[in-house]
RODOMI-49127 format. One record per residue (C-alpha): x, y, z; residue in three letters; chain. Coordinates in Angstrom, 3 decimals. Layout:
<rs>
((X Y Z) ALA A);
...
</rs>
This chain:
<rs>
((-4.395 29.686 -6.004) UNK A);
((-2.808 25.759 -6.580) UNK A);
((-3.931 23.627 -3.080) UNK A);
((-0.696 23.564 -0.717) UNK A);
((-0.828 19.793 0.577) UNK A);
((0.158 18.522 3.982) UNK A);
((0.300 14.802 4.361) UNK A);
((0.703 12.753 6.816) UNK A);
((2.075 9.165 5.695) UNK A);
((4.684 6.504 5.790) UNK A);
((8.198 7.414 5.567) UNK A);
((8.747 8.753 2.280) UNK A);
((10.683 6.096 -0.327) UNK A);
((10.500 3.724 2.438) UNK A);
((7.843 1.612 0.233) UNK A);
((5.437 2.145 -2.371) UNK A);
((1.728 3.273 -1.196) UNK A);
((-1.029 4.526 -2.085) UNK A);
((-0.610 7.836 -0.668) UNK A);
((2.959 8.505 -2.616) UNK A);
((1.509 7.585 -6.235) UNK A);
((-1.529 9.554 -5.468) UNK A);
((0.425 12.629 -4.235) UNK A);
((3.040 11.943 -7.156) UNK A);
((0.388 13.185 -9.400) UNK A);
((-0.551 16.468 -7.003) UNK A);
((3.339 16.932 -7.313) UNK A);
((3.253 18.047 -10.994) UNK A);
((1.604 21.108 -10.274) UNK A);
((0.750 21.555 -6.247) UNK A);
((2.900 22.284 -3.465) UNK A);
((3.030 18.925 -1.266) UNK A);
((4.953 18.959 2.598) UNK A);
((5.129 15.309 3.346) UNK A);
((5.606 14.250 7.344) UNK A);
((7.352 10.910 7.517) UNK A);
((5.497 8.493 10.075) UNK A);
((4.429 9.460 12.997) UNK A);
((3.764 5.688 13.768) UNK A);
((0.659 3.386 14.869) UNK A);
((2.320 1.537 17.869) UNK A);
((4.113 2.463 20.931) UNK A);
((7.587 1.281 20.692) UNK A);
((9.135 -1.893 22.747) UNK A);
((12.218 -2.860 23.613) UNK A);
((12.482 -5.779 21.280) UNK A);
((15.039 -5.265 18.100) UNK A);
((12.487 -4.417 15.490) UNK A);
((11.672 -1.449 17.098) UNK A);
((15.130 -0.255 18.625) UNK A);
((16.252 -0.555 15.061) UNK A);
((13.367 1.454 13.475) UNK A);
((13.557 3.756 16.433) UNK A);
((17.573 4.506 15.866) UNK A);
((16.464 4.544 11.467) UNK A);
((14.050 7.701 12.682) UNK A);
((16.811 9.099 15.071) UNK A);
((19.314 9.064 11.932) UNK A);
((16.550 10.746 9.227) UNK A);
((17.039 14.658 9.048) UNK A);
((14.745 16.730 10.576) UNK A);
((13.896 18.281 7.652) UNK A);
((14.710 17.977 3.769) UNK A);
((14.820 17.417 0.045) UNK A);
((14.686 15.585 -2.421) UNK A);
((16.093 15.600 -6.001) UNK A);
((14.619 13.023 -8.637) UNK A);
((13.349 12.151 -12.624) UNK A);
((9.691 11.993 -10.832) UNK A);
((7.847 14.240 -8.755) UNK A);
((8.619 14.355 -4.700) UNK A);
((7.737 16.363 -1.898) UNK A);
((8.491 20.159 -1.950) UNK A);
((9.828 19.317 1.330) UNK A);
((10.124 15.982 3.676) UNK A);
((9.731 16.273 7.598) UNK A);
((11.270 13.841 9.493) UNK A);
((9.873 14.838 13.230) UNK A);
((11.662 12.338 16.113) UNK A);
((7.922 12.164 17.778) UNK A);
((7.216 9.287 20.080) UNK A);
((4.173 7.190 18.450) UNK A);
((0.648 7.572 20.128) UNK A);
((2.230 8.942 22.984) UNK A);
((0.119 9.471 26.911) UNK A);
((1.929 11.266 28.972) UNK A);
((1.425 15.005 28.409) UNK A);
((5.617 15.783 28.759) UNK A);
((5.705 13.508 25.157) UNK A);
((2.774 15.716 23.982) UNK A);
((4.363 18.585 24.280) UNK A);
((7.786 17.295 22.710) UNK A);
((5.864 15.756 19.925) UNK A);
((4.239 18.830 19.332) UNK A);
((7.264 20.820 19.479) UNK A);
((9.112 18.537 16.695) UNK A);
((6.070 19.314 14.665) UNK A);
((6.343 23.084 14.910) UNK A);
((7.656 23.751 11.440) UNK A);
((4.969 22.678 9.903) UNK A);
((2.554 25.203 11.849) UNK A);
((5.171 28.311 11.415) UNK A);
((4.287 27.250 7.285) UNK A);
((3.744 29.934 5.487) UNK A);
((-0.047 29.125 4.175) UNK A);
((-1.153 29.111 0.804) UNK A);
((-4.705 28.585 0.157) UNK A);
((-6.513 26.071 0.225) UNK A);
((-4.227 24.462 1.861) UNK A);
((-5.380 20.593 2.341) UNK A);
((-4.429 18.116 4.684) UNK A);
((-3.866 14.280 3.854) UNK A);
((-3.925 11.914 6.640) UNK A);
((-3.210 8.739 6.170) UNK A);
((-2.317 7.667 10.268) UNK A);
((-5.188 7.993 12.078) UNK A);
((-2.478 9.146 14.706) UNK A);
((-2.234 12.637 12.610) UNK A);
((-5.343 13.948 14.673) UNK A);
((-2.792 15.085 17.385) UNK A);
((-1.472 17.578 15.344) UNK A);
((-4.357 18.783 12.751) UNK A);
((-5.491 21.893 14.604) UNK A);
((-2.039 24.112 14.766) UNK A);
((-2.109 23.580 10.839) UNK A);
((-5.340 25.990 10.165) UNK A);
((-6.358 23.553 7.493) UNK A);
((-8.905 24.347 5.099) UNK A);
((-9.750 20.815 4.187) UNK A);
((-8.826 17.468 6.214) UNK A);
((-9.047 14.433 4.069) UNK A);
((-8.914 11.042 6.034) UNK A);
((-7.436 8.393 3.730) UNK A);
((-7.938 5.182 5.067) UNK A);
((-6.278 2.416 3.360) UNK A);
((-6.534 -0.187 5.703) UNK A);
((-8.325 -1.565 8.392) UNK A);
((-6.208 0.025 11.363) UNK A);
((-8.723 -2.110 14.369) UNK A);
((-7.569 -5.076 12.481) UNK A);
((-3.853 -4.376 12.154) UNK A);
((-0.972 -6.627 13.009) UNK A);
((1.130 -4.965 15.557) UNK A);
((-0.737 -1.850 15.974) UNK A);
((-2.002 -1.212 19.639) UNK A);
((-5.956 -1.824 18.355) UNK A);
((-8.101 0.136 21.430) UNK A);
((-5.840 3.297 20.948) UNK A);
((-5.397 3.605 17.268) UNK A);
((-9.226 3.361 16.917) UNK A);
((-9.874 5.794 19.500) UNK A);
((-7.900 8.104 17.354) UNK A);
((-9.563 7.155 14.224) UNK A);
((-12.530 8.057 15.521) UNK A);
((-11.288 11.356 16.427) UNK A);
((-10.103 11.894 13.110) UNK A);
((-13.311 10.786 11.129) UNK A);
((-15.279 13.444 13.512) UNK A);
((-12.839 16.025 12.206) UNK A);
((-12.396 15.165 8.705) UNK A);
((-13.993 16.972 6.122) UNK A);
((-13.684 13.836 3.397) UNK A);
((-13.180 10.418 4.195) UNK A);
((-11.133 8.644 0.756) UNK A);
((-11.832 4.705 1.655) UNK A);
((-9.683 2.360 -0.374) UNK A);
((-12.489 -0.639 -0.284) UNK A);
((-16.123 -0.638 -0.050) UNK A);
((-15.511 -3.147 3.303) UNK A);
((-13.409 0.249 4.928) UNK A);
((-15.898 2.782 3.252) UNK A);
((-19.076 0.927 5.173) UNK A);
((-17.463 1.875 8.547) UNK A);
((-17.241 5.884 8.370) UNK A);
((-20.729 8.297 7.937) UNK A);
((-22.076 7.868 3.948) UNK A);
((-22.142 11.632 3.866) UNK A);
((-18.751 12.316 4.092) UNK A);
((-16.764 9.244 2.756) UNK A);
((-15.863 8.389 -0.889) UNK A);
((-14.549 5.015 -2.338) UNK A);
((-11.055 5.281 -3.788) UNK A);
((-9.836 2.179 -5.078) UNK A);
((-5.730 1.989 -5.249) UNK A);
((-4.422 2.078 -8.976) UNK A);
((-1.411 0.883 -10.932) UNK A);
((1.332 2.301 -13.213) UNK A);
((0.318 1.185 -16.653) UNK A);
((3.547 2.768 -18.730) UNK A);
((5.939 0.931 -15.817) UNK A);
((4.255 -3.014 -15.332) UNK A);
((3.163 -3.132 -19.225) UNK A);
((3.998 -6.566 -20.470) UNK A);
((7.964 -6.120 -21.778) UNK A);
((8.979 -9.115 -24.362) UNK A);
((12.724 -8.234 -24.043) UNK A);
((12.530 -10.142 -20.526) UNK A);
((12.494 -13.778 -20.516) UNK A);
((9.671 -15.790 -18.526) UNK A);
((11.833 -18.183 -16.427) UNK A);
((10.246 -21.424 -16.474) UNK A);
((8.152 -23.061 -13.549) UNK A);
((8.671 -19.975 -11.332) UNK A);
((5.692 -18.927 -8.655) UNK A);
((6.345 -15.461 -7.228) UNK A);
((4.781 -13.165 -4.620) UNK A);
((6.162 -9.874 -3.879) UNK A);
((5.396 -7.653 -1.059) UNK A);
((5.408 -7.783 3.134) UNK A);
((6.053 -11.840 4.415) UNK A);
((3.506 -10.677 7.635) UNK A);
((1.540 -12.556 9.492) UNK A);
((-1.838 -12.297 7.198) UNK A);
((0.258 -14.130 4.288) UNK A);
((-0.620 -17.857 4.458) UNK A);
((2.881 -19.725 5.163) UNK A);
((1.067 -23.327 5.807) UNK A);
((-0.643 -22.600 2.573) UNK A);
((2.824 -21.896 0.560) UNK A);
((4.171 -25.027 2.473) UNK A);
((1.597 -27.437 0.591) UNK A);
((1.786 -25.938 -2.245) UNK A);
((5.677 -26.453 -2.031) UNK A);
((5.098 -30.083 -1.584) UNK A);
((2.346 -30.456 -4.071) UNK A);
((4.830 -29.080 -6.566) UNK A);
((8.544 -29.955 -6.227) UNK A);
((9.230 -29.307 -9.500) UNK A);
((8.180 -25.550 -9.536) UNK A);
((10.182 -22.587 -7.452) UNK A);
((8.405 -20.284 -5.275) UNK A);
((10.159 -16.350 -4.927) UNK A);
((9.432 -14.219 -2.098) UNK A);
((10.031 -10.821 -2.336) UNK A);
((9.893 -8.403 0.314) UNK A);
((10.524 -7.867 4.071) UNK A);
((10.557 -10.196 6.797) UNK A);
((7.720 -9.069 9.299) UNK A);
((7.014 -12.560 11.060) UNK A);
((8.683 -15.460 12.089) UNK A);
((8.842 -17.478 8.972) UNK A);
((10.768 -20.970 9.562) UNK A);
((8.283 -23.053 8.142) UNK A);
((9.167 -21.379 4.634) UNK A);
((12.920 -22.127 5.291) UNK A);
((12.600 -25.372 5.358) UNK A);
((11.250 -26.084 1.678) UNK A);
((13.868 -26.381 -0.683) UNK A);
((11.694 -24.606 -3.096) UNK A);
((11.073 -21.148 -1.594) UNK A);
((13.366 -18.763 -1.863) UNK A);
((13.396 -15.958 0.112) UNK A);
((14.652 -12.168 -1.070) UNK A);
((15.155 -8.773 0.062) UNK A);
((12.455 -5.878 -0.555) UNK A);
((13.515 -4.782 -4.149) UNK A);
((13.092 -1.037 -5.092) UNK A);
((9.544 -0.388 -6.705) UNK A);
((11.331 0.255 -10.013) UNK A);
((12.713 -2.910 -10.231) UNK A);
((9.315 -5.012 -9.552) UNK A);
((8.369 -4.864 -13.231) UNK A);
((11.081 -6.981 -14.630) UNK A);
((11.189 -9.106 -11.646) UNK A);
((7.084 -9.653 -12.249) UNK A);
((7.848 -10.364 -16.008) UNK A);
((9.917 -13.639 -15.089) UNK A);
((7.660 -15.602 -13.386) UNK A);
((4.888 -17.525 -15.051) UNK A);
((2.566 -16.837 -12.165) UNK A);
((1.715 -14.574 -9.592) UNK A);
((0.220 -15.258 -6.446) UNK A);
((-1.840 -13.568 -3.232) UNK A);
((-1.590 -16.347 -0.988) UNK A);
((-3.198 -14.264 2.122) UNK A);
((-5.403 -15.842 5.113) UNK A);
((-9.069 -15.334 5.206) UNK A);
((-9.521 -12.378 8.464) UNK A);
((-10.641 -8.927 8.549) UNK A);
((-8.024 -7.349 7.194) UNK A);
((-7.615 -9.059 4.141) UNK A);
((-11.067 -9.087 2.980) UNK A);
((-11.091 -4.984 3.768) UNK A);
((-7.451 -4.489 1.952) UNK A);
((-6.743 -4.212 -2.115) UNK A);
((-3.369 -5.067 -2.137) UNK A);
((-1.242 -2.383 -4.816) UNK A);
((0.387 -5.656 -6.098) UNK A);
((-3.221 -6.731 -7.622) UNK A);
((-3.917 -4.482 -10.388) UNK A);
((0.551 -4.510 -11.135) UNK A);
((0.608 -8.246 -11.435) UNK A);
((-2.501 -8.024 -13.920) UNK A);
((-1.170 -4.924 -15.602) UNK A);
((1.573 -7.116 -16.358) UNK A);
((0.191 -9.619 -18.249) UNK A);
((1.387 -13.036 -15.697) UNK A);
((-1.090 -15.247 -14.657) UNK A);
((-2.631 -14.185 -11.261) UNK A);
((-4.015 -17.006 -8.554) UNK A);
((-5.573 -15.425 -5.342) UNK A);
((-7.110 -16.533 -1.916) UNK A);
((-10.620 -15.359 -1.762) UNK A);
((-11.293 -12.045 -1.175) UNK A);
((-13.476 -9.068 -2.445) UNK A);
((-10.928 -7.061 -3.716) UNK A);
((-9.540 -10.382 -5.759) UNK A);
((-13.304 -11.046 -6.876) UNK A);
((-13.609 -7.988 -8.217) UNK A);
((-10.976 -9.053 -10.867) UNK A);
((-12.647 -12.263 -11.952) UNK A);
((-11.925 -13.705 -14.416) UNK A);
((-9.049 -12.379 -15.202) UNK A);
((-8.115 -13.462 -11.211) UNK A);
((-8.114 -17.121 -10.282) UNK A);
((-10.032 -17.609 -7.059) UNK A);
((-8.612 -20.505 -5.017) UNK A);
((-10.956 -21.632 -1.804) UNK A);
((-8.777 -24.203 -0.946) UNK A);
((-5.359 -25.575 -0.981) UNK A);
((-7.211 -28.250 -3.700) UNK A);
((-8.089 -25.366 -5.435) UNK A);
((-4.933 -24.114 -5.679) UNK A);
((-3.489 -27.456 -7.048) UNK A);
((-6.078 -27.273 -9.656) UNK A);
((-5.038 -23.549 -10.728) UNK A);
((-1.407 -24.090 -11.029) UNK A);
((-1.812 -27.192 -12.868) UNK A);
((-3.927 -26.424 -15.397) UNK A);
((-2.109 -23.267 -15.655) UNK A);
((1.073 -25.130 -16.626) UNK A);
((-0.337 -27.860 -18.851) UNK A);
((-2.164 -24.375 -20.577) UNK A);
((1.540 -23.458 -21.357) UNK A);
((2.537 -26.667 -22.604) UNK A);
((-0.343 -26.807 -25.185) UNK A);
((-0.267 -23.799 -26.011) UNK A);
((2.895 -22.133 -25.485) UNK A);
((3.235 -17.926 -26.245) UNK A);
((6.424 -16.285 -26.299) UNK A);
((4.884 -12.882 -24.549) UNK A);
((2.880 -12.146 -21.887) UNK A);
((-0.579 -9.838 -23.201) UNK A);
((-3.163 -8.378 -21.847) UNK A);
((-6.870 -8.804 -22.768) UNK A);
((-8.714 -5.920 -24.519) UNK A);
((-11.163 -6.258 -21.835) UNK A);
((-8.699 -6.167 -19.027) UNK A);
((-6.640 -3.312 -21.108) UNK A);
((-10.134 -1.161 -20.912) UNK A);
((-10.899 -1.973 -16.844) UNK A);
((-6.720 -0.624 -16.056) UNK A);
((-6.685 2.461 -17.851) UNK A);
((-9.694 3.617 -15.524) UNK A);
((-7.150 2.189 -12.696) UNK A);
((-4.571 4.228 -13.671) UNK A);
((-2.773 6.797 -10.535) UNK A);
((-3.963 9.476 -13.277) UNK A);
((-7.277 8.945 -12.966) UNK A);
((-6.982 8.106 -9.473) UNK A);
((-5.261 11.242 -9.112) UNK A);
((-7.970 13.240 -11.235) UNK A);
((-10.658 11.787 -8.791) UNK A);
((-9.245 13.049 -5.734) UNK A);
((-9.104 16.322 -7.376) UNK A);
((-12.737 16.276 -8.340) UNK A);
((-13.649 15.456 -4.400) UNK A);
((-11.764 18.218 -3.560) UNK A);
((-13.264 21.066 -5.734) UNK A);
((-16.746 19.803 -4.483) UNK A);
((-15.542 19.795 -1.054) UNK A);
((-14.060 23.309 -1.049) UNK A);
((-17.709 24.972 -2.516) UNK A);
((-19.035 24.194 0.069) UNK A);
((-17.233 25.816 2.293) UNK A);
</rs>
């Protein structure tokens, strides 16, 4: 019998991830229950979180979806109060997560979690597999309450049967025998290199969360250093970010739907991954990575493994003199030698296709099967 899924993510749609292309491709033939998120920090009074908190208050308990690609057989949308102490909030977390333990169960039926907060609520679900997906480095996390959230990652790597690490940096931290490296992938048919766009000249873009791990002194130089050229930012505003404002330069813009990234990506004549060197950047790979290069713009990164492991088709920049150096000779390239389209490299065509969510998806599958014989 077809695997009934149970994963425990972000809010479906909310953003891309890794977990929603990965169970995109379980979609097409398995039945997947998706739980909205449960959350990694205890709420405060200030207005980021009484917004999210009335968002989550709004969402349905419970329901679907309709769409050209794959979703969820069904979407939970439990009111549960993140990471929550006092045992009255157990149980009403617990209750709001009833459905899903009144499931009828189909075998094997396989939980994803991809909160380390998920551990409250594996055992009700009679799980014949627990998968731990760990795409970040949750100790490291901006904003999440560090002590508790890996006190519950713990918990949950004792009880997982399969630990799916999306670096070698985040695999080195769980037991060998049990975890896997699962690199994120990229949508080759959706960010291929389209000549019907035009390249808008002297544009520098970065799409994706303006937190506090992306480098805003950095982007200020570089702003400076290059008057001429206009910097786009894309995505939401997690930090404070007036030092950006003030360069007449950088332009700041709204998250854009994931559908729409492609043909914003094919405009600009470079993409960047301006991110500070911590802990957390040099565990993440960043989605945006392999969907810039699958597009076929010029990439310049801050150092980090992830980035390195795209050399040369990357440029590394150590320094904000580095950086200088990159997007100059970059633009003198295109006034020597100016192409009409973006392209890809054989050798970089070859390295995506084994990065595609299809393969990705077709791994997970094949740690599955060896999972379940031996149980």
């Amino acid at each position: 019998m077809k695997p009934q899924w149970i994963v425990f993510a972000e809010d479906w749609g909310r953003h891309p991830s890794s977990s929603q292309h990965i169970m995109q491709q379980m979609m097409r033939h398995h039945s997947v229950h998706w739980i909205n998120s449960i959350g990694l920090r205890r709420p405060s009074f200030a207005w980021r979180d009484c917004k999210r908190i009335w968002e989550k208050l709004k969402q349905p308990k419970r329901h679907e979806q309709h769409s050209a690609l794959p979703q969820p057989t069904q979407i939970y949308a439990p009111k549960v109060w993140p990471l929550a102490q006092w045992s009255w909030l157990k149980t009403w977390n617990n209750h709001q997560l009833k459905a899903l333990a009144q499931l009828p169960k189909h075998y094997p039926r396989i939980v994803w979690a991809a909160l380390p907060s998920a551990v409250d609520y594996l055992d009700p679900l009679d799980a014949d597999l627990v998968i731990y997906y760990c795409g970040d480095d949750f100790s490291a996390l901006a904003g999440v309450d560090h002590a508790r959230v890996a006190a519950k990652e713990r918990a949950l790597v004792e009880k997982a049967d399969l630990i799916l690490a999306a670096s070698p940096a985040l695999a080195q931290r769980f037991p060998a025998t049990k975890t896997q490296i699962l690199t994120h992938g990229v949508d080759l048919d959706s960010f291929a290199p389209n000549p019907a766009i035009h390249i808008e000249p002297n544009v520098i873009g970065f799409y994706g969360s303006l937190n506090q791990w992306l480098d805003q002194h950095l982007l200020c130089q570089l702003a400076e250093q290059f008057p001429q050229y206009q910097f786009e930012l894309v995505g939401r505003i997690d930090c404070t970010i007036h030092q950006l404002r003030a360069h007449r330069n950088i332009h700041l813009y709204p998250a854009q739907p994931h559908e729409q990234l492609p043909d914003l990506l094919a405009r600009w004549q470079i993409a960047i991954l301006p991110f500070k060197d911590n802990r957390q950047i040099q565990a993440c790979n960043p989605l945006k990575l392999r969907e810039y290069l699958a597009s076929g713009t010029a990439v310049i990164s801050s150092d980090f493994a992830a980035a390195r492991d795209f050399t040369p088709w990357v440029h590394i920049a150590n320094t904000p003199t580095d950086w200088f150096q990159c997007i100059t000779q970059h633009f003198h390239h295109q006034q020597q030698q100016p192409s009409r389209y973006k392209s890809l490299s054989t050798q970089l065509q070859q390295r995506l296709q084994q990065e595609s969510w299809h393969n990705k998806g077709q791994l997970v599958m094949e740690h599955i099967c060896k999972q379940l014989k031996k149980h």
